[in-house]
C-alpha positions in Angstrom: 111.0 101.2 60.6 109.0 101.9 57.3 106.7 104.6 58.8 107.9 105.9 61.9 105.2 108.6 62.4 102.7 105.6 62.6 104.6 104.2 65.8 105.0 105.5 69.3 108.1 105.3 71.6 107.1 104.2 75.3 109.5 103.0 78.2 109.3 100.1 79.8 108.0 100.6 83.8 110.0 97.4 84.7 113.1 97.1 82.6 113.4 100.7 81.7 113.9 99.4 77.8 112.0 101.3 75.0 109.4 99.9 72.9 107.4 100.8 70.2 103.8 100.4 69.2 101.3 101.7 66.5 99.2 104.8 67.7 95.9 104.2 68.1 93.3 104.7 70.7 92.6 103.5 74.2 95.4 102.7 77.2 98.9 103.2 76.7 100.8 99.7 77.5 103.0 100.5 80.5 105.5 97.0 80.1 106.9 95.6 77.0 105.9 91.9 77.3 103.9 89.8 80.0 106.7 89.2 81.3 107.9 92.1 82.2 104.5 92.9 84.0 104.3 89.7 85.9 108.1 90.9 87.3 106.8 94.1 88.2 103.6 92.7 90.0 106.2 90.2 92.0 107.8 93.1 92.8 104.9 95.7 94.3 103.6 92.9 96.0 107.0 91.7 97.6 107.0 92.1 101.2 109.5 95.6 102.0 111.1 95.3 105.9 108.3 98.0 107.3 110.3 99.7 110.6 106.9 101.4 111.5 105.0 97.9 112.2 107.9 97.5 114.8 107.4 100.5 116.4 103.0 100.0 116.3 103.1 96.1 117.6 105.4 98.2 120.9 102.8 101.0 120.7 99.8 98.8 120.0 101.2 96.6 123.0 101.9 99.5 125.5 98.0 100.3 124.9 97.0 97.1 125.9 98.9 96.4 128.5 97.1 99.8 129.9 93.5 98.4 128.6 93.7 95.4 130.5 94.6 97.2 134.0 91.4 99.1 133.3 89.6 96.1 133.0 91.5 94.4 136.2 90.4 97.5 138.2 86.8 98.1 137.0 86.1 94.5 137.4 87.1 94.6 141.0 85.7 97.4 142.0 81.8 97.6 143.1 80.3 99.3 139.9 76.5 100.4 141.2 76.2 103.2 139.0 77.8 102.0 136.0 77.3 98.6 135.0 78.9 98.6 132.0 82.1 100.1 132.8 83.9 96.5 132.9 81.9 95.6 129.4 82.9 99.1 127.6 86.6 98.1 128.7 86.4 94.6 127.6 85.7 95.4 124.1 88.1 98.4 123.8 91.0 95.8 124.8 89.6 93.1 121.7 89.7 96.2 119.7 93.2 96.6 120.8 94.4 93.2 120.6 92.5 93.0 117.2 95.2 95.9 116.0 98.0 94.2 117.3 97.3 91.0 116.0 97.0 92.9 112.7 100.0 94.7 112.9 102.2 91.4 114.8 101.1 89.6 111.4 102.5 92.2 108.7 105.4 92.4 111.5 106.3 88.2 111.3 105.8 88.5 106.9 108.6 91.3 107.1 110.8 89.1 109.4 110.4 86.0 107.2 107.5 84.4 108.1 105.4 82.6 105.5 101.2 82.3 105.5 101.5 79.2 106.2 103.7 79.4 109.1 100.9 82.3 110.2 98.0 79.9 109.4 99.5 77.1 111.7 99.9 80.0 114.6 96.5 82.1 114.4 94.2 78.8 112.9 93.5 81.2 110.2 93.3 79.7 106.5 95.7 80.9 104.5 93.2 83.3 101.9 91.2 84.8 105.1 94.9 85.5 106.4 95.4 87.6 103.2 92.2 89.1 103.0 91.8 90.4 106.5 95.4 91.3 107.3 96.8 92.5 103.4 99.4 95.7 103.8 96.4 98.3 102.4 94.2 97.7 104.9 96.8 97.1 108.0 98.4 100.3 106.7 95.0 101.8 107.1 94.0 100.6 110.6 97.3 102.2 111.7 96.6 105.4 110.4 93.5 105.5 111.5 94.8 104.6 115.1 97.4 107.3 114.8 94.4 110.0 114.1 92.7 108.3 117.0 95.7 108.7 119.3 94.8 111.2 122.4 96.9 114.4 121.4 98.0 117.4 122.8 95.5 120.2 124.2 96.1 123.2 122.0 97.6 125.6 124.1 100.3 123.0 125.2 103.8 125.2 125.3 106.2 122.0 125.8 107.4 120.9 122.8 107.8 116.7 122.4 110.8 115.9 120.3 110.2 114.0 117.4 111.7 111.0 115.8 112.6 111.1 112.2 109.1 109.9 110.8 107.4 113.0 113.1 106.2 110.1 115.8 107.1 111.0 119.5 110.4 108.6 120.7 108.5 105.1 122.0 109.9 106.0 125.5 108.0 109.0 125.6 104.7 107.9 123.9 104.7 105.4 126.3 104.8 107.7 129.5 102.2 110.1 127.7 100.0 106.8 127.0 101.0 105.9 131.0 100.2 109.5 132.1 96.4 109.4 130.1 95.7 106.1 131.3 95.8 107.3 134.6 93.9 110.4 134.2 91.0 108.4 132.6 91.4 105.9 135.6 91.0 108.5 138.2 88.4 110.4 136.2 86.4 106.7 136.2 86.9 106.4 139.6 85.4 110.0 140.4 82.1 109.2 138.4 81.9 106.0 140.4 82.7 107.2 143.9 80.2 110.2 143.1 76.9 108.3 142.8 75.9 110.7 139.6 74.5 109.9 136.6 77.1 110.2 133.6 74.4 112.8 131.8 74.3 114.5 134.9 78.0 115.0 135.4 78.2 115.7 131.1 76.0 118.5 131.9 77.9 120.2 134.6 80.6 119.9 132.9 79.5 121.0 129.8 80.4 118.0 127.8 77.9 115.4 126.0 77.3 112.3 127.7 79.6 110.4 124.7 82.3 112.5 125.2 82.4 111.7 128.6 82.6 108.1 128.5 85.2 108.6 125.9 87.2 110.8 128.7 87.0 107.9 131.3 87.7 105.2 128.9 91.0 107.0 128.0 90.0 107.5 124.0 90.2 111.2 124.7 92.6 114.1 125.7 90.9 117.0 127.5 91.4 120.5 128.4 92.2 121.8 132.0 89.0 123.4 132.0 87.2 120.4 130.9 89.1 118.3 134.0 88.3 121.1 136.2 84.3 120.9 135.7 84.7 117.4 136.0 86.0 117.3 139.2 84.1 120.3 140.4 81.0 118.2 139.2 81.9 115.1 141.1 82.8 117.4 144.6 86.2 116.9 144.2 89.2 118.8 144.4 90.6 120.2 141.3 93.9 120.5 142.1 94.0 116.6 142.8 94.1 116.0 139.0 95.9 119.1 137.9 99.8 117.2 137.9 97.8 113.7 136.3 96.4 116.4 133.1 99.6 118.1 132.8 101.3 114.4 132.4 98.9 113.2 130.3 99.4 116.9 128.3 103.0 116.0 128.0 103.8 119.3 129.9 107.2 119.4 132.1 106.1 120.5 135.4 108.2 123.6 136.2 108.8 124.7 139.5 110.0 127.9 140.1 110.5 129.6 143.8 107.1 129.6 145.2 106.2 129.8 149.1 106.1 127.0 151.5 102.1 126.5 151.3 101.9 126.3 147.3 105.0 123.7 147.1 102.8 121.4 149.6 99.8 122.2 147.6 101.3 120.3 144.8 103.2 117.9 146.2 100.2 116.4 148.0 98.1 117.3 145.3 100.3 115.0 142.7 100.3 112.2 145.2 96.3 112.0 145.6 95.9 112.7 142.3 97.8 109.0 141.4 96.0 107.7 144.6 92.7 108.5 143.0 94.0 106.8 140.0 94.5 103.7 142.1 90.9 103.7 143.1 91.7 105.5 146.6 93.0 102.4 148.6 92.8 102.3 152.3 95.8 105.1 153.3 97.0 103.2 156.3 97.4 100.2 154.3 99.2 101.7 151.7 101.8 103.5 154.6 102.1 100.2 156.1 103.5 98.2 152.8 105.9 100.3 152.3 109.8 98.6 152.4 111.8 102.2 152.8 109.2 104.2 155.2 110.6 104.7 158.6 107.9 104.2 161.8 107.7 108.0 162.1 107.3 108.6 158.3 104.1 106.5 158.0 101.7 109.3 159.7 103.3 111.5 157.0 102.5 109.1 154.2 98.5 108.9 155.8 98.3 112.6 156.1 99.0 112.4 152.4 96.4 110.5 151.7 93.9 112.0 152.8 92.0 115.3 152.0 93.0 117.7 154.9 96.6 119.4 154.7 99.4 117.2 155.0 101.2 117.4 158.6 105.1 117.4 158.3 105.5 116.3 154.4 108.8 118.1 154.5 110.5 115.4 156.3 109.6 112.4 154.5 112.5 111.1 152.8 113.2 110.7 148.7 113.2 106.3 149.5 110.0 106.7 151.0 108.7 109.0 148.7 109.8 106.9 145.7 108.3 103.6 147.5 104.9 105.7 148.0 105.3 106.3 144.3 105.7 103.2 143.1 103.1 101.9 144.9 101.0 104.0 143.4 102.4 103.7 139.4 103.5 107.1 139.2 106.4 108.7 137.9 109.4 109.0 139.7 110.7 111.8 137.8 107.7 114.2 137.9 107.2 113.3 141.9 111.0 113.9 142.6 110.5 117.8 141.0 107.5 118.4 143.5 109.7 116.7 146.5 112.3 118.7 145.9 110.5 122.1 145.9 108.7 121.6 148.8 112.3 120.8 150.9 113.4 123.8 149.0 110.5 126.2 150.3 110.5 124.3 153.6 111.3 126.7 156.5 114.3 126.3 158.3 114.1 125.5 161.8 115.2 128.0 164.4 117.2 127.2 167.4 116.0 129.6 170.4 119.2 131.0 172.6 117.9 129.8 175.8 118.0 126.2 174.4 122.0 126.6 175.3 121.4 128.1 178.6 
């Protein structure tokens, strides 16, 4: 070149080549030709294999699947002092099934799926398809579902492992997401069963009325203390929700050797805490539908049930217990722990002398 002070060097963004222009003022070109630049926009706007819309349309699923059980139960339930409950639940699950369609859509594009193919599924036009459901703004409702996502109490000393991309493993979240569920549930069911108003319970518990309706329709994780006041506010038991929170906390319950009264404390206290979840059905009807409960083991299972100490709990049996638990939706694994303490603290029957003569 003539004058090479008078021209620039600048790379190509797209084909890596160099080019040259004279200097002057405004924007530096970024592509050597048009075409390059149409190749490059082809290429950002491609549509990558995204893992994490797989693991959101399992997530995003899990969540509905637990949104529409809080609308089966609310709906059947005689609501007098909280008309709404079935309404507020109904529109969280569209909101739900609003993200999953969202995320099920970039999900099908990164399988091979076409908009039209899309179109002919959802009866969407093509453009609104691409307007509503572009990869900006799905990435953005899943972030902003993530930041949503009930969390851990501070204070929590069990640490989750983590997959590569710092989510919990979906097994996990899905318990966690089982384990809140049922905490909201049972929270519901207290405000229902106690006749207050949900200012009047926010103010005993020294929560704002928002929060919580957020608490019972599962959009929040709260403190011990916070579940403690609740109950306390509703005239209930404590203890009844304390295995549900420490669940929903993602907190291993640890047993170490503790006496014979404490072990039944929260063994019966786990299982009424998943019957309040359950709306507190009728205790001999659940003893009775049980397939691996023996005729002498379905007292046991009503004493349970109900509020007083539970008579004899030692000698139910793991099938019974594990049928009483999966009647109820609660975890095997966590209910097995407290089973097997209170066997192990159980005291061991003495056989007087005189019994032999």
């Amino acid at each position: 070149m003539s004058d090479d002070a008078s021209f620039e060097e600048i790379k190509c963004q797209h084909c890596l080549l160099s080019f040259y222009r004279r200097k002057q003022t405004g924007r530096r070109p970024k592509y050597c030709s048009p075409q390059c630049r149409s190749a490059a926009f082809r290429t950002r706007s491609a549509e990558p294999t995204r893992p994490e819309f797989a693991r959101e349309t399992e997530r995003i699923g899990q969540a509905v699947a637990n949104r529409a059980r809080m609308v089966a139960q609310s709906s059947s339930l005689p609501v007098r002092t909280w008309p709404l409950e079935p309404l507020r639940h109904s529109v969280a699950l569209q909101r739900e099934l609003d993200d999953f369609i969202a995320v099920a859509v970039r999900e099908a594009l990164a399988r091979g799926a076409d908009w039209e193919e899309i179109a002919a599924v959802t009866s969407i036009s093509v453009s609104s398809l691409k307007s509503r459901f572009s990869r900006a703004k799905v990435n953005k409702a899943v972030h902003a579902r993530r930041r949503r996502r009930p969390g851990r109490p501070a204070g929590t000393a069990a640490a989750v492992p983590r997959s590569v991309a710092g989510e919990r493993p979906l097994e996990e979240d899905a318990q966690l997401w089982n384990a809140h569920d049922s905490l909201a549930r049972a929270l519901s069911h207290l405000h229902r069963s106690s006749g207050l108003s949900v200012r009047a319970i926010a103010l005993d518990t020294g929560i704002s009325p928002s929060y919580a309706y957020r608490l019972m329709a599962g959009e929040r994780s709260p403190s011990w203390p916070t579940v403690q006041n609740f109950a306390l506010a509703c005239d209930n038991k404590p203890e009844e929700l304390f295995d549900l929170w420490s669940a929903a906390s993602g907190q291993p319950e640890v047993h170490p050797d503790v006496g014979y009264d404490q072990a039944l404390s929260r063994f019966q206290g786990a299982i009424r805490g998943l019957h309040l979840a359950e709306a507190r059905p009728d205790p001999a009807t659940v003893a009775s539908t049980l397939p691996d409960a023996a005729r002498h083991e379905i007292p046991i299972v009503e004493s349970l049930l109900t509020p007083k100490p539970a008579t004899r709990a030692e000698r139910l049996s793991w099938p019974a217990t594990a049928a009483l638990t999966s009647a109820l939706h609660g975890s095997h694994e966590r209910i097995r722990r407290h089973w097997r303490a209170l066997r192990k603290a159980a005291p061991t029957p003495t056989i007087l002398t005189q019994a032999f003569g």
